[in-house]
C-alpha positions in Angstrom: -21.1 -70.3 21.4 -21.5 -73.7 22.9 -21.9 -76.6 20.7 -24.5 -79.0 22.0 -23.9 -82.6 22.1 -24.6 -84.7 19.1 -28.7 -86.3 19.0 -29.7 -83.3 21.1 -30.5 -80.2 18.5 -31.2 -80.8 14.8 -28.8 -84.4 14.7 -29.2 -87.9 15.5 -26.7 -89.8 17.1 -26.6 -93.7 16.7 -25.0 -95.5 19.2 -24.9 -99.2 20.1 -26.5 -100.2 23.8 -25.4 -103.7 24.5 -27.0 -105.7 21.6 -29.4 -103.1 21.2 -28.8 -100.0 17.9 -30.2 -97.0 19.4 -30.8 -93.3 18.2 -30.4 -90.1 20.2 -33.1 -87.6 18.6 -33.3 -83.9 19.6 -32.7 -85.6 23.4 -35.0 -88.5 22.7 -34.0 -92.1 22.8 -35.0 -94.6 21.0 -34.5 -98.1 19.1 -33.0 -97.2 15.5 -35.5 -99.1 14.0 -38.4 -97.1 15.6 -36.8 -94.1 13.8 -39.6 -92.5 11.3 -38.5 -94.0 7.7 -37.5 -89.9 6.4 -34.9 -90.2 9.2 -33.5 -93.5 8.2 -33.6 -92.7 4.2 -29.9 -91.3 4.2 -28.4 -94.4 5.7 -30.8 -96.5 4.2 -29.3 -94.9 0.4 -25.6 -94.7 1.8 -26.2 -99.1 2.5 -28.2 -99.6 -0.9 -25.4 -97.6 -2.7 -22.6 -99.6 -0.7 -22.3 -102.7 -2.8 -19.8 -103.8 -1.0 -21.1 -103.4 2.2 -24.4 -104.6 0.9 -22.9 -107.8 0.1 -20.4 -108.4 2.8 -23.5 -108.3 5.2 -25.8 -110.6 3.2 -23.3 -113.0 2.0 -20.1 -113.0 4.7 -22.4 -112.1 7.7 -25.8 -114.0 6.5 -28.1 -111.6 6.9 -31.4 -111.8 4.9 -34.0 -109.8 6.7 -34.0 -106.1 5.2 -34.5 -104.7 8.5 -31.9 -106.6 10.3 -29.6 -105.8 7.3 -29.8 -102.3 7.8 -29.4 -102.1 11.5 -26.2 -104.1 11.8 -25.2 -101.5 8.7 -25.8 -98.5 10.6 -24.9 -100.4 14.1 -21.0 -100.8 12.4 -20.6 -97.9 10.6 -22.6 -95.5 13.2 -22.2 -97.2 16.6 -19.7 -95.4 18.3 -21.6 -92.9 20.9 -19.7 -89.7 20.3 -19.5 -86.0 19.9 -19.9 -85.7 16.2 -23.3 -86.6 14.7 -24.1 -89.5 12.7 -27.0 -87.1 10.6 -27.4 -83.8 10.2 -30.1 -82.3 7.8 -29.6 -85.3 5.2 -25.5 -85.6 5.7 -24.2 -88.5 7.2 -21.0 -88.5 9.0 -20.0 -91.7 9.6 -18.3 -93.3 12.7 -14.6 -95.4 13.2 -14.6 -98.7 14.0 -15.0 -99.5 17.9 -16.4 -103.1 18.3 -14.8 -106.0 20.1 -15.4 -107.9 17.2 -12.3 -106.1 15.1 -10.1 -109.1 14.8 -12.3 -111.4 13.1 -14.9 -109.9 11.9 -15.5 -109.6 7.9 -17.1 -106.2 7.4 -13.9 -104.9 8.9 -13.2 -101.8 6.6 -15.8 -102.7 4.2 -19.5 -102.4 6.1 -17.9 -99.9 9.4 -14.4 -97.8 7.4 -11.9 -97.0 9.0 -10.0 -93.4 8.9 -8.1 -92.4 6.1 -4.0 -92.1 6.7 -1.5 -89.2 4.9 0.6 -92.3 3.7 -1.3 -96.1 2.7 -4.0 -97.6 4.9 -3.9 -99.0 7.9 -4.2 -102.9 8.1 -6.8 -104.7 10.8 -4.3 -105.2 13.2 -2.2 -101.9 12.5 -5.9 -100.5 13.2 -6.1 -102.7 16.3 -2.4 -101.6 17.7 -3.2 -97.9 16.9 -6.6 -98.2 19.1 -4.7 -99.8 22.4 -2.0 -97.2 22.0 -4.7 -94.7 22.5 -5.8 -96.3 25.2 -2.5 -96.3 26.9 -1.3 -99.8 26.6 2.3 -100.5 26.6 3.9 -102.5 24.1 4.3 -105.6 26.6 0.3 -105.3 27.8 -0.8 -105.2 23.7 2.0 -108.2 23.2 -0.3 -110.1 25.9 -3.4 -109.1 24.5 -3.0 -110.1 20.8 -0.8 -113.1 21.4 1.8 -111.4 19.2 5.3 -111.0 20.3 6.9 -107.9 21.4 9.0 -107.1 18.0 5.9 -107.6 15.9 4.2 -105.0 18.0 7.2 -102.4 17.4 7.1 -103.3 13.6 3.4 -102.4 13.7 4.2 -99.3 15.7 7.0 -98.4 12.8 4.4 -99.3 10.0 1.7 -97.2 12.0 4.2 -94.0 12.4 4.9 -94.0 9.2 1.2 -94.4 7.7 0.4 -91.4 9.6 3.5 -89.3 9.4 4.2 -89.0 13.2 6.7 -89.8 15.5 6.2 -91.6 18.2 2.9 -93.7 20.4 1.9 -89.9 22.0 1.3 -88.3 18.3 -0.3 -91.9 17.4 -2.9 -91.2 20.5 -3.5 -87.9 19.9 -4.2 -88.9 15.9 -6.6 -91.3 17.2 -8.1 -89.5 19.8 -8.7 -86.7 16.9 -10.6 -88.9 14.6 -12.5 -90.5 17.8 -11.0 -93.7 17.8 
């Protein structure tokens, strides 16, 4: 049997459209905050229980109004349009990390998460390197885009391997690519 794609039967899919946090709704879109409030309960109890998060977003990223709070919330941790949905019955399923706004931004690993390794955790920019190996960078053409020299990109690479127990940038993509990064 087929499995449908995520928002279309029984799920909602939140996904980010421009500057805009929508939901996908049993194949209806609409603006996350137009959700009925029993479908924005689970995320709304998985934010209030997040201190951390909580706090990150009021006090790092200044945001007062409850509303706004909690859309930015589910816009980092749910954002990523994708094949896996972000709520199902009252289960969320949260999303990895897939803004431009990874290098600076403070919520990194606190308001979105990012996946859990066999070995450690992966720093910001061990997170970074892993995502434009998946994309198919080179070493040189991720050198160039993160102003970082060429040998700090293969100690990143060795620290990355390792973390994840693989061998080389083909098993790193395909890790990624498995946990939809």
């Amino acid at each position: 049997m087929k499995k449908l794609p995520a928002g279309l039967e029984g799920s909602i899919e939140i996904y980010r459209s421009e500057k805009v946090v929508r939901a996908l709704v049993n194949g209806n879109r609409m603006d996350y905050l137009e959700l009925p409030s029993v479908l924005r309960e689970p995320f709304q109890a998985e934010l209030i229980g997040g201190k951390s998060a909580m706090n990150c977003l009021m006090y790092d990223m200044k945001i007062i109004d409850p509303d706004l709070l909690e859309e930015k919330f589910v816009s980092c941790r749910y954002g990523a349009l994708d094949s896996t949905p972000d709520l199902t019955g009252r289960k969320t399923c949260h999303d990895f990390p897939c803004c431009d706004s990874l290098k600076d931004c403070p919520g990194f690993d606190i308001v979105c998460k990012i996946p859990p390794t066999p070995v450690g955790k992966l720093s910001r920019q061990e997170y970074i390197v892993m995502r434009l190996v998946a994309q198919g960078k080179l070493d040189k053409e991720i050198s160039l885009e993160l102003s970082i020299e060429i040998s700090t990109v293969k100690t990143y690479l060795a620290r990355i391997r390792e973390k994840l127990c693989v061998n080389n940038r083909i098993e790193i993509a395909f890790w990624a690519m498995n946990k939809g990064i």
